[in-house]
N, C-alpha and C positions, 0 to 999 in steps of 0.2 A: 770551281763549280761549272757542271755541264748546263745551260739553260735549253729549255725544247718549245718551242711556239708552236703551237696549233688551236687552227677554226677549232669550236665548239664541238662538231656533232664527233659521231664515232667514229665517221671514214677519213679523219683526221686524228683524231687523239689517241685512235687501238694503236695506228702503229708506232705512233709516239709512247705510247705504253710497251710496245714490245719493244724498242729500242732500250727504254728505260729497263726494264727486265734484266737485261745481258750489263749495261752499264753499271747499275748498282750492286751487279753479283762481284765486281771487276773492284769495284770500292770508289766509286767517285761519288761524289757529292751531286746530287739533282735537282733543277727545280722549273715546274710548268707554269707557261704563259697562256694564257685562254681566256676564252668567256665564263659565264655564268651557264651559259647550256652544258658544261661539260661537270659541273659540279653534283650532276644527279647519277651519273657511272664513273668518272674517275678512279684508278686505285691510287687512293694515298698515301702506299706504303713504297711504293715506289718513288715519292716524293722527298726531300727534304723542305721545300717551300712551294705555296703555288700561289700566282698573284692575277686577278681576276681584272683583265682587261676589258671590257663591255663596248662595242659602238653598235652607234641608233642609225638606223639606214633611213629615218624615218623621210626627210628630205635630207636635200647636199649640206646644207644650214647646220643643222644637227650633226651632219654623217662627219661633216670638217670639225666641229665644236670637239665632239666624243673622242675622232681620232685623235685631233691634237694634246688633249687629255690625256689617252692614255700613252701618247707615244712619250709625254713629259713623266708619266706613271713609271715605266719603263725606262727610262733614264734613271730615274732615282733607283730602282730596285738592280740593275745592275751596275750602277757605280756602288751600290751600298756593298754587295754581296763580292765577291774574289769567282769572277766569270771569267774562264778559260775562252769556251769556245761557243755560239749560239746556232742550233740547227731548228732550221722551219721548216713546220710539213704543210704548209700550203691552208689556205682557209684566209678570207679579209681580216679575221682578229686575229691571224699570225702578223699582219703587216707593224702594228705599233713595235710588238716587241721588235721585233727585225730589222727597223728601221733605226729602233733605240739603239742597240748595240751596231750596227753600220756608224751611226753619228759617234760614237766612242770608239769607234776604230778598232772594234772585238771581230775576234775571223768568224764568219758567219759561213755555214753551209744550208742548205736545200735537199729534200727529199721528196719527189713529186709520185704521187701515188696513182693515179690515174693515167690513161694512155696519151692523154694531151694533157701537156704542161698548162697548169691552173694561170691563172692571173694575176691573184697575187705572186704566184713563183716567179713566172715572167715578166715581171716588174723588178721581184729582188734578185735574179739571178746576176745579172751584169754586173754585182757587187758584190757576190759572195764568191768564196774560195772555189767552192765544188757544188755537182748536185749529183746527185742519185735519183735512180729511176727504177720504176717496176715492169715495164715492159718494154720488150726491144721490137718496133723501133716506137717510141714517143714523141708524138706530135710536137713541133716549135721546140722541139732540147734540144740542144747544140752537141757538134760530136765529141767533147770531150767529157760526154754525163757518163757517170758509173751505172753499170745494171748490177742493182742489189737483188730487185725485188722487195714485194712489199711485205715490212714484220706484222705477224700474226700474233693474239693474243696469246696467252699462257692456256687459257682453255682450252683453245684451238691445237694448241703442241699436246694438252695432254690427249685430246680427243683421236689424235692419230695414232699416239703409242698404243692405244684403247680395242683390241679385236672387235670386228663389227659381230653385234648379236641382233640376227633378227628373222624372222617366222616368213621364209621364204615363198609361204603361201598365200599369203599377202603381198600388196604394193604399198611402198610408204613413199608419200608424197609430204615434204616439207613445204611450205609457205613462207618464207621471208618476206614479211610486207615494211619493215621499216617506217617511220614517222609517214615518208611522201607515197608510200605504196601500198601500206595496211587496207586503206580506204577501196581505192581502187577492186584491190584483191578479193574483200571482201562481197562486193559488189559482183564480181564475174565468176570466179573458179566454184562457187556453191551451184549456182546456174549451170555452169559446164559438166559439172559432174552427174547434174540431176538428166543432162542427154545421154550419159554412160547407159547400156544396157545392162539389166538390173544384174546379170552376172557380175560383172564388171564391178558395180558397185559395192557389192559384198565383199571385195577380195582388196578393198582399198582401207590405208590407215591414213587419216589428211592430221598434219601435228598445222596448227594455221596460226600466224599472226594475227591478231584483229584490234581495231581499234575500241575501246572498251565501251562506247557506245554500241558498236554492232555486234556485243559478244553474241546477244541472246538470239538476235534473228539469222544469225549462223548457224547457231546452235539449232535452233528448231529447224533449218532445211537439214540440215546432216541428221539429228534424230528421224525426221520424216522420211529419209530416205535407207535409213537403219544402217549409215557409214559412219565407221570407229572413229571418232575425233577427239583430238584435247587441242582448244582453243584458250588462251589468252594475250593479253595485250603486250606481256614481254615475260620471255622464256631466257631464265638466267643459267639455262643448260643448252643451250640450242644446239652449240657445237657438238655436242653427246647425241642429240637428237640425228642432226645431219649427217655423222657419223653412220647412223640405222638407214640413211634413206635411199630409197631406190633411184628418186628424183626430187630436184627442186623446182621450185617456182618462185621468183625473183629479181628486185631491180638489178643492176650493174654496177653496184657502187663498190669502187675500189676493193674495201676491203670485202667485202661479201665476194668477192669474185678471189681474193687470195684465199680465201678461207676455203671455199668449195675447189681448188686446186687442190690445195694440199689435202683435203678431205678425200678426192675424187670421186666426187659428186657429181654429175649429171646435172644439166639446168636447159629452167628454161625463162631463158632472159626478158625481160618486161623493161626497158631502160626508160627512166624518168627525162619523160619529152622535152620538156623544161631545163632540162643539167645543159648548164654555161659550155658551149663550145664542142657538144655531143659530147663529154668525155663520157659518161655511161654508153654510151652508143658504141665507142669506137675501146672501150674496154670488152664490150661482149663480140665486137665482130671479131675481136683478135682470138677469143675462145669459140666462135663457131671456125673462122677458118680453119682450126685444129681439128675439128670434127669433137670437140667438146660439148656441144650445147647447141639447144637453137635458140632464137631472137625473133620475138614478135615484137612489134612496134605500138606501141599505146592504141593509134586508131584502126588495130587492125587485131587487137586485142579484144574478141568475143567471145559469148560462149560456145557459139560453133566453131567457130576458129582452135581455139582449145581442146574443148572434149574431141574436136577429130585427130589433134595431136596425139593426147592421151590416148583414145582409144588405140592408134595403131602400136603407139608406143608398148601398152601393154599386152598388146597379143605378139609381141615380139621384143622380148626382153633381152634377148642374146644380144638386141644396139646398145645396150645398155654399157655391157660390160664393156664392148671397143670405146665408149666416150666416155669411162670412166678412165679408160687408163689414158685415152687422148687429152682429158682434162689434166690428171693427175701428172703426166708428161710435165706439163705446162708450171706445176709449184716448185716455188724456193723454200721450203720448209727452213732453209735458214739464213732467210731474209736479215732476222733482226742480230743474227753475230756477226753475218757481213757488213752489213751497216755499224754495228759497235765497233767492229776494227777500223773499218773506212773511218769514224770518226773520232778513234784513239790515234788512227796517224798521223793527221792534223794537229793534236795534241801534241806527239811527240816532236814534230815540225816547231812549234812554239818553245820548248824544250833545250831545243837543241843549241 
């Protein structure tokens, strides 16, 4: 059995899930370590068992009690089970599992998805076999990391084989607002839009994230300003969507930045201020310097600040198409089979 550790949210568990994809087409056996946040999108079918780690960050008290818990949880679930190899993608509830099989003496690898190596990576790395990494060069990774890149969902692969369909007479403007950015977004880009000259706003489609408290005061600027919108609080299509858009707007979080590569999507990055060690920061300046995208900064993040991007942006759309292929430059589309080999030859090393 393959075990795969990862944090809770999705910029941790997608690509553990694309990794999963290619491993269980291959015929091994699989099973995920995580929290209870990730029990509300996991796909199960890529699972054979998945065993819910949970710690309380509430103080150190707590946060020592939970770990110790679950890392004693995690010893039991891989002595129980016939564990080969255990690969963590970064997130503090990858640490229990990770730690469990290091104390068992199971080969452990590392995949760090972000442009700076996480902290929990940087704690387990000095004792696991290997790491992989998503972008060259990655902050704190040592020279012997592999560049895989980071695996994208299944939706995301079929979204690219998918021809782009969409009414050139229009501008489609995607919204990725994510859990930490919905709020934000919804707060300023209605505002921005409403300084568009009214041309301008005629010829706009906004598909927007929102948090489901602000659907409806969304809703009524965009009605008042008679711009096409379909607003809700999560789009189980988005990749198909992003796939139509002319531009995004967008935090930096790892996988939201593979995805809009391999899309060749256009963005414009909004990196969550807050993210431990800039890695959103330093995942979006690595796609501006490509001439991918631009990066506003939270506090510099307005509505005039905005709509004058926008504005200029769509009186000249031809920038468009050079930062879509500069982005698109940029994607591993097959992130998660080179990670599936990188972590069957580890296998075959125990094998041997």
């Amino acid at each position: 059995m393959i075990v795969l550790c990862a944090g809770g949210t999705g910029g941790h568990v997608f690509p553990a899930e694309g990794l999963a994809s290619y491993l269980k087409k291959r015929g091994h056996k699989l099973a995920l370590l995580t929290d209870s946040r990730a029990m509300n999108f996991v796909n199960y079918e890529y699972f054979d068992a998945i065993e819910v780690l949970n710690i309380s960050r509430n103080n150190i008290f707590v946060y020592l009690f939970t770990m110790l818990k679950s890392i004693f949880k995690g010893l039991l679930f891989i002595r129980k089970n016939n564990v080969d190899i255990v690969v963590g993608f970064g997130g503090y509830p990858s640490l229990p599992g990770m730690i469990a099989a290091q104390l068992l003496f199971k080969k452990t690898l590392l995949h760090e998805q972000n442009a700076v190596l996480g902290r929990a990576n940087r704690f387990l790395q000095r004792f696991a076999k290997g790491l992989a990494v998503s972008f060259s060069p990655t902050i704190n990774a040592p020279g012997t990391a592999v560049l895989t890149g980071n695996p994208v969902r299944k939706l995301v692969r079929m979204a690219m084989a998918t021809p782009r369909s969409k009414d050139n007479e229009k501008f489609h403007i995607c919204v990725v607002g994510g859990s930490q950015g919905a709020k934000l977004f919804s707060e300023i880009i209605p505002k921005a839009l409403e300084l568009l000259p009214e041309a301008l706003q005629q010829q706009l489609v906004v598909t927007q994230q929102c948090q489901h408290e602000q659907l409806n005061d969304v809703k009524n600027i965009y009605d008042r300003l008679k711009i096409q919108a379909n607003l809700e609080s999560f789009f189980s299509d988005m990749p198909g969507r992003l796939r139509n858009a002319d531009l995004a707007i967008c935090r930096a979080g790892a996988s939201t930045v593979a995805e809009l590569t391999c899309l060749g999507v256009p963005a414009i990055f909004v990196p969550l201020a807050i993210s431990k060690d800039n890695d959103q920061g330093e995942n979006a300046r690595l796609i501006v310097n490509a001439g991918g995208a631009w990066m506003i900064n939270e506090s510099e993040f307005t509505p005039p600040s905005l709509a004058q991007l926008i504005e200029s942006t769509m009186k000249n759309r031809k920038i468009l198409a050079v930062m879509s292929e500069s982005i698109h430059h940029l994607a591993k589309p097959s992130a998660a089979e080179d990670l599936a080999d990188w972590v069957e030859s580890f296998l075959q090393d125990s094998y041997l």
